[in-house]
C-alpha atoms as one frame of an Amber mdcrd trajectory, in Angstrom:
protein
 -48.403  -2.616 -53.008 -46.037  -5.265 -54.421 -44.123  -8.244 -53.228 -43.101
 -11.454 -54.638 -45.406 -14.056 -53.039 -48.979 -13.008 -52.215 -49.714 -15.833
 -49.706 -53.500 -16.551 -49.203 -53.892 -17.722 -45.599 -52.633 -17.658 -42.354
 -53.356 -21.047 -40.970 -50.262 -22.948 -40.234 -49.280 -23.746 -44.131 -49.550
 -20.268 -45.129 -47.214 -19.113 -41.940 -44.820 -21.704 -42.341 -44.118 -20.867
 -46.058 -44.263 -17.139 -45.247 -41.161 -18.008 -43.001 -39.804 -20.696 -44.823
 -39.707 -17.707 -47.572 -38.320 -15.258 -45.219 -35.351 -17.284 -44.494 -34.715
 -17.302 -47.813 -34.833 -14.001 -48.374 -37.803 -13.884 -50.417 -40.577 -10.883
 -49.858 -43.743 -12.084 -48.760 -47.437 -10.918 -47.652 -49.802 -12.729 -46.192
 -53.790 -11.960 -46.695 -56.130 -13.511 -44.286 -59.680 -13.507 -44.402 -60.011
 -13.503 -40.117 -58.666 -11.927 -37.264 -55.399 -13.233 -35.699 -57.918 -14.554
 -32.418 -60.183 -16.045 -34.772 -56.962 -18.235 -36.621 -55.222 -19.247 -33.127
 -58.841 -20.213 -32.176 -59.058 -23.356 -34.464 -58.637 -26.223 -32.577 -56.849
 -28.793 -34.555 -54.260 -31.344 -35.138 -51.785 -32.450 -32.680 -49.219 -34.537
 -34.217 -46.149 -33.855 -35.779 -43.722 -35.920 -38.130 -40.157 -35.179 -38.206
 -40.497 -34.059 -41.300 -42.679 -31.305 -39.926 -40.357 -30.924 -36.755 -37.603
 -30.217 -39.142 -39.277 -27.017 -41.329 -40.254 -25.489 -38.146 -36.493 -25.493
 -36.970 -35.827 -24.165 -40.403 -38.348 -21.792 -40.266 -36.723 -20.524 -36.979
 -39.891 -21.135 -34.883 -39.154 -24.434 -33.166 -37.914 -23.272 -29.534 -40.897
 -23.370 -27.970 -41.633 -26.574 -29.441 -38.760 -28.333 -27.946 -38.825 -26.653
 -24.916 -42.633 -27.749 -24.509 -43.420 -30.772 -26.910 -43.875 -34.327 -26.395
 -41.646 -36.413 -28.118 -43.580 -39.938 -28.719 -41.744 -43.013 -29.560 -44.732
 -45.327 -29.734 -48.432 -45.602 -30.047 -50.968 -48.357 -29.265 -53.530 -49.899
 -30.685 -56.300 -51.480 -28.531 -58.810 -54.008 -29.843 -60.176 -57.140 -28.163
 -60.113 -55.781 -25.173 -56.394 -55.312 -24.530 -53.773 -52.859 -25.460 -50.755
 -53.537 -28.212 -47.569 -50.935 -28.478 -46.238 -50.089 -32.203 -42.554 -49.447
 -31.559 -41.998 -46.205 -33.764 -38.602 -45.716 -32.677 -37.573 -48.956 -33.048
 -39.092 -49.579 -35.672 -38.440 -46.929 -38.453 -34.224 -46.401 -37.163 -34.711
 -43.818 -34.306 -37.984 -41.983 -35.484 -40.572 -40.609 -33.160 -43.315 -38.108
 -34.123 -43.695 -34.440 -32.062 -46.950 -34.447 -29.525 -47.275 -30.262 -30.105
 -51.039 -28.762 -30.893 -51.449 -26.701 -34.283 -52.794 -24.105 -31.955 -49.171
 -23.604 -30.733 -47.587 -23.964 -34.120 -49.669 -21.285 -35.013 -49.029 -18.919
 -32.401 -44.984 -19.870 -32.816 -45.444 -19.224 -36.620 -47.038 -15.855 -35.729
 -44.815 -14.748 -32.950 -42.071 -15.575 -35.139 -43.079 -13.269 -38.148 -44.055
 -10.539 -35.969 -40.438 -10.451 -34.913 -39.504 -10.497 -38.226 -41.525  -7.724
 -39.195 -43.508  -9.152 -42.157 -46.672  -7.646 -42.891 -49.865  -9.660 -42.245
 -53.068  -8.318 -43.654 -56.115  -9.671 -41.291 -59.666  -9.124 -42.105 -59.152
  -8.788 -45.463 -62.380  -9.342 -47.521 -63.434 -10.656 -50.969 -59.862 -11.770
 -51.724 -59.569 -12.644 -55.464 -56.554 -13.781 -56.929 -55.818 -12.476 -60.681
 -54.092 -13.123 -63.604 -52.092 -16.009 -61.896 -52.255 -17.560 -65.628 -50.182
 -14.281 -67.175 -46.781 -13.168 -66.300 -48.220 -10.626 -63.399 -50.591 -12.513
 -60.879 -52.226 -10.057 -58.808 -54.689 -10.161 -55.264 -57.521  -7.997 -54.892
 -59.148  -7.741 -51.342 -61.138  -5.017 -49.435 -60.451  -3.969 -45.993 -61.762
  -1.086 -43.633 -64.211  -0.509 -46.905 -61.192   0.250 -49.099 -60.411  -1.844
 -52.136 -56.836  -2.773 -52.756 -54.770  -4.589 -54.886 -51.537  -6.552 -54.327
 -49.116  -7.359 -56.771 -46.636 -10.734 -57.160 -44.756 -12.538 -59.154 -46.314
 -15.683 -57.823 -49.577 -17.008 -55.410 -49.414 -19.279 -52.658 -53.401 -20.585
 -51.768 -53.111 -21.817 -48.434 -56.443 -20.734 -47.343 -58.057 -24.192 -46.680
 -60.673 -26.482 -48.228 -63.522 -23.570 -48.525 -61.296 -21.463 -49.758 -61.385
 -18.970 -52.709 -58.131 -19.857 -54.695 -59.500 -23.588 -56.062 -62.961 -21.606
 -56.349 -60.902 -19.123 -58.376 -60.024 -22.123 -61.259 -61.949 -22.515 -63.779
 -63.788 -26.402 -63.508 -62.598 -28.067 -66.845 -58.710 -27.536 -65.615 -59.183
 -29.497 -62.283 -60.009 -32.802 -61.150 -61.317 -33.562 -57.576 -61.491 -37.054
 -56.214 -63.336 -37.677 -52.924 -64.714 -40.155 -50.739 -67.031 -39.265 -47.586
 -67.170 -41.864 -44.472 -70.243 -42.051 -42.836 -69.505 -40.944 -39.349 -67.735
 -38.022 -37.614 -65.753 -37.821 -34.734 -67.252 -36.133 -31.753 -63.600 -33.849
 -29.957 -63.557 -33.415 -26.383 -60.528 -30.613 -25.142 -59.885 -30.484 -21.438
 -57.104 -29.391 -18.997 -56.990 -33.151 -17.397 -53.858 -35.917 -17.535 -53.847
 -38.243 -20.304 -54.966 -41.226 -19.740 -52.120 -42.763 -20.938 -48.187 -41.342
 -22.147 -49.088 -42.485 -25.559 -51.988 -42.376 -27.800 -54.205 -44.929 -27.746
 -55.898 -45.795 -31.072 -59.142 -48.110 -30.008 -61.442 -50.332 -32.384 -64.055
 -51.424 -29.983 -68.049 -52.498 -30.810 -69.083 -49.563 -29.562 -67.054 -47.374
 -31.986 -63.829 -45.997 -32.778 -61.902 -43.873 -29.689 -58.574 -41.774 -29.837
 -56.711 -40.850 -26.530 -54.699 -37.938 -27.540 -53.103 -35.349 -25.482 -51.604
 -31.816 -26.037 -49.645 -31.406 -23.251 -48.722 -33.258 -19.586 -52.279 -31.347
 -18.158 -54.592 -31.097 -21.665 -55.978 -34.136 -23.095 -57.536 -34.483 -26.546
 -60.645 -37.133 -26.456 -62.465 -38.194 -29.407 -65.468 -40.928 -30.158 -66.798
 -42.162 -33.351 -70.315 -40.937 -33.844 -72.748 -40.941 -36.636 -73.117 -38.023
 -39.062 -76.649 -37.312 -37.596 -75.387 -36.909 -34.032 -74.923 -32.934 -32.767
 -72.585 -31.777 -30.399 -75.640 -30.183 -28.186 -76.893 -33.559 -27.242 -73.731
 -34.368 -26.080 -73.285 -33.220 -22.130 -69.517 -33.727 -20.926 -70.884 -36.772
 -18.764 -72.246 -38.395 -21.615 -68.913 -38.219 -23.392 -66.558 -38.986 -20.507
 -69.297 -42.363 -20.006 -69.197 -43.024 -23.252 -65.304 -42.731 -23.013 -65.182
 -45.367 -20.449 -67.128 -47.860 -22.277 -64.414 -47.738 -25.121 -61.262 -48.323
 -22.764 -59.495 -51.027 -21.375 -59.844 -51.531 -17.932 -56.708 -50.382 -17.257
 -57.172 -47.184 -18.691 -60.484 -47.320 -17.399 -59.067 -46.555 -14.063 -56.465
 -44.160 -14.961 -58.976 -41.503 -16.960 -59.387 -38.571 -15.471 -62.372 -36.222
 -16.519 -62.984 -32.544 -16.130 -65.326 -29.683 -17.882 -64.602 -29.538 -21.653
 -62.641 -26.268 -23.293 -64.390 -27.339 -26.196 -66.132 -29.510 -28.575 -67.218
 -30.327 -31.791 -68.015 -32.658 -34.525 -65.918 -33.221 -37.456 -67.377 -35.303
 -40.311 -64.165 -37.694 -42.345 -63.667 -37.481 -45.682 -60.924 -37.473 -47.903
 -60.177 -35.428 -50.725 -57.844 -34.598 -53.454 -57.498 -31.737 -56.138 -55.145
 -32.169 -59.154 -53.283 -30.538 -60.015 -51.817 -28.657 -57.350 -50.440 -25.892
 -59.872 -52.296 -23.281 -62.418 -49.749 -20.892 -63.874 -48.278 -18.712 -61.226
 -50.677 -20.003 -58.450 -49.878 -23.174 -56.098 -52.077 -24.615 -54.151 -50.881
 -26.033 -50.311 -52.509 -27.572 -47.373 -56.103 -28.300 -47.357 -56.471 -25.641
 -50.279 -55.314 -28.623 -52.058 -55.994 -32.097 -49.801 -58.085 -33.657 -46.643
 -57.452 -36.527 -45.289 -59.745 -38.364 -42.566 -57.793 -37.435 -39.095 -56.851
 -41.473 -38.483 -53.565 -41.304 -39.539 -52.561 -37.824 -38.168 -51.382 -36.520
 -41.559 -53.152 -33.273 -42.387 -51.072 -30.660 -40.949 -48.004 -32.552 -41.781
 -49.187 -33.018 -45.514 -49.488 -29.032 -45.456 -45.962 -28.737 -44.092 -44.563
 -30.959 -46.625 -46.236 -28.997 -49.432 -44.870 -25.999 -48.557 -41.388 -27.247
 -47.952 -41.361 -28.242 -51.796 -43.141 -25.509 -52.913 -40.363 -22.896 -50.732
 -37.898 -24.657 -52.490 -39.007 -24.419 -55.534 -39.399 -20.451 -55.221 -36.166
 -20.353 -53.921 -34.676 -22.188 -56.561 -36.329 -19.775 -58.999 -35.190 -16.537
 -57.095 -31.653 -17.772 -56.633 -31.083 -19.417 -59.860 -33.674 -18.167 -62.302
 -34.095 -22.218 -62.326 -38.223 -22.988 -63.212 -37.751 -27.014 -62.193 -38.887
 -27.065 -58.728 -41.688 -24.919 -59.576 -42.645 -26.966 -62.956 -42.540 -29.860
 -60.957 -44.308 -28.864 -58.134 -47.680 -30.429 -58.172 -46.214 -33.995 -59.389
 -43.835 -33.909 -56.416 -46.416 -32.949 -53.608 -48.868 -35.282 -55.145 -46.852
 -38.437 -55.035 -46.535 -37.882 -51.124 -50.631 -36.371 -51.050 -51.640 -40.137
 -52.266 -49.454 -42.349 -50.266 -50.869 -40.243 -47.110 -54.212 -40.733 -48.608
 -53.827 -44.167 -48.595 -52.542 -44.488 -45.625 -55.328 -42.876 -43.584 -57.993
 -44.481 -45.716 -55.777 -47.638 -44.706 -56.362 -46.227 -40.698 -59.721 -45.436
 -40.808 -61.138 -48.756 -42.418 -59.071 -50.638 -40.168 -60.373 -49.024 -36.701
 -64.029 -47.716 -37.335 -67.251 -49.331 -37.491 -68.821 -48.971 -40.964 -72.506
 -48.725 -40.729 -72.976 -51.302 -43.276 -70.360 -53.696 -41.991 -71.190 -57.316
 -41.486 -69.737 -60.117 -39.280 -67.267 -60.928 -41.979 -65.827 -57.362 -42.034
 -65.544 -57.313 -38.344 -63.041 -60.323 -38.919 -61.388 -59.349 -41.213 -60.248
 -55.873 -39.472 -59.409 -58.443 -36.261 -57.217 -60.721 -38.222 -55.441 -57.594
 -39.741 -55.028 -55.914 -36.874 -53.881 -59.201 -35.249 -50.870 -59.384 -37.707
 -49.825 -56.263 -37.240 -49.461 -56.122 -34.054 -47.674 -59.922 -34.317 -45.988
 -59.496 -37.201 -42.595 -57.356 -37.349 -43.536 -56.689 -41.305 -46.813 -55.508
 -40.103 -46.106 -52.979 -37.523 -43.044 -51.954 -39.457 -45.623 -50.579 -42.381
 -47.523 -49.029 -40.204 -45.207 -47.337 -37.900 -43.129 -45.993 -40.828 -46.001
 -43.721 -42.412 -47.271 -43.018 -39.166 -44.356 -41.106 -38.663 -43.934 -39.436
 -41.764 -42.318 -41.107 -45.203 -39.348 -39.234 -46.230 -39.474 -35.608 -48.239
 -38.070 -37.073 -51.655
């Protein structure tokens, strides 16, 4: 079998560029190591940048979106007690950011290629990419005990952090930079109200808290926990009380709680590969980056990525033109580090650090004081929170 891009991965990133590449009439197969079930079964991010907003329109899988999305023009921040609003809107010229789980993007992405009639190769085992250094890059997988072998002119590695495509590169042509925080965040899913119609961001002495939502009747609850917690020990009653103990007591009174769908623990870390190129094979999404969930950029990074790196393949199909491709990595990882920053920015600004003192504590007050006073301040904030500009 041949086609032009062998995409490894059907999480959102690889789906997006598979129609991104559709559009423009480029070929396209996507291998994926699960089931469909088992990919629309990650629970994950749930907010989008305009940026992102805009691909999926592009991508002709947005309808859905806008029909059942939450646009969000603000978010607060509570800390001492009481709640403070960061104008988005306002305050970055008429941006908001897209309340819309990854879940559904998913599901849109793959609804959307099934009408297309792409082909989508689930299950597939020991996938290998090959020869992405020569002229004729090729993907080896087995499935239903048969070995095959797919041929490309280039390789997109979209399949996420534990992936096999930056296990496939050989160590002395890679560097990896990464920091681990020393906590997780504990995720409670239920089909409840949100407590409030905007996320609330909380830095209390108990521990971080996020108030998210995915829709007007599913709320997405999370708590700051130490690595050595496990989600067993954790009984829905502990985490709503928890919850409470976190809020302001206005919000106190408007949470509404309810048997969990799910939940986990996710440790924070964040994590960089460069480059993001090796011969014919890109690397996109968390194949590539991870950033700590603060600062709600790790979907969006992925969509960004493989905006640039659709363009860049289209450039080359249309135009024989190798530019967007050469400069692929540079470009993605000039927007990877200011999103990096950002959520490191985020994180040390709204979680308790186990080795924190009294002066620390302070010092994240006093920021968090100007910001929310200062027009300078929030205006920083609210402008990467909802997405810097594709350059």
């Amino acid at each position: 079998m041949r086609t032009s891009v062998a995409i490894i991965g059907a999480g959102p990133a690889g789906l997006l560029l598979g129609q991104l590449l559709y559009q423009a009439g480029i070929d396209n197969v996507i291998l994926e190591q699960r089931s469909a079930d088992y990919v629309l079964g990650r629970i994950r991010a749930g907010v989008l940048e305009q940026v992102t907003v805009d691909l999926l329109e592009q991508a002709g899988a947005a309808g859905r979106m806008h029909a059942e999305g939450l646009p969000h023009d603000g978010i607060e921040l509570l800390f001492g007690g009481r709640r403070h609003r960061i104008d988005l809107h306002g305050l970055t010229g008429g941006k908001r950011v897209m309340v819309y789980g990854q879940t559904e993007v998913t599901r849109d992405l793959m609804a959307a290629r099934a009408e297309a009639g792409l082909a989508t190769v689930y299950e597939a085992q020991n996938v290998a990419p090959l020869d992405f250094d020569g002229a004729r890059p090729r993907v080896r997988y087995e499935r239903d005990g048969q070995t095959h072998e797919l041929e490309c002119d280039f390789i997109a590695g979209c399949d996420g952090f534990h992936g096999v495509c930056r296990a496939s590169i050989p160590a002395d042509r890679i560097r990896l930079h990464e920091k681990v925080y020393p906590f997780g965040w504990l995720g409670l899913l239920a089909d409840v109200p949100p407590v409030s119609s905007e996320l609330i961001y909380a830095r209390t002495e108990r521990g971080f808290a996020l108030c998210s939502q995915r829709s007007a009747t599913r709320s997405r609850y999370y708590l700051q926990v130490p690595l050595t917690e496990k989600v067993e020990d954790w009984s829905d009653e502990a985490f709503w009380d928890e919850l409470r103990l976190r809020l302001d007591p206005e919000a106190q009174a408007h949470l509404v709680t309810g048997p969990s769908l799910e939940k986990s623990i996710a440790p924070l870390r964040s994590f960089v590969c460069e480059p993001m190129r090796f011969g014919r094979m890109f690397l996109a999404g968390d194949a590539a980056h991870i950033v700590p969930p603060t600062g709600a950029k790790g979907l969006n990074l992925a969509a960004s990525d493989v905006g640039y790196l659709s363009q860049a393949l289209a450039r080359y199909y249309r135009d024989g033109s190798e530019e967007g491709i050469d400069g692929y990595s540079a470009q993605c990882l000039r927007r990877v580090w200011k999103a990096e920053r950002f959520s490191w920015w985020m994180t040390s600004l709204m979680h308790r650090f186990p080795d924190a003192g009294a002066f620390d504590a302070k010092v994240q007050e006093a920021e968090l004081d100007y910001i929310v006073h200062s027009r300078a301040g929030a205006m920083t904030l609210a402008e990467n929170y909802v997405g810097l500009p594709l350059e």
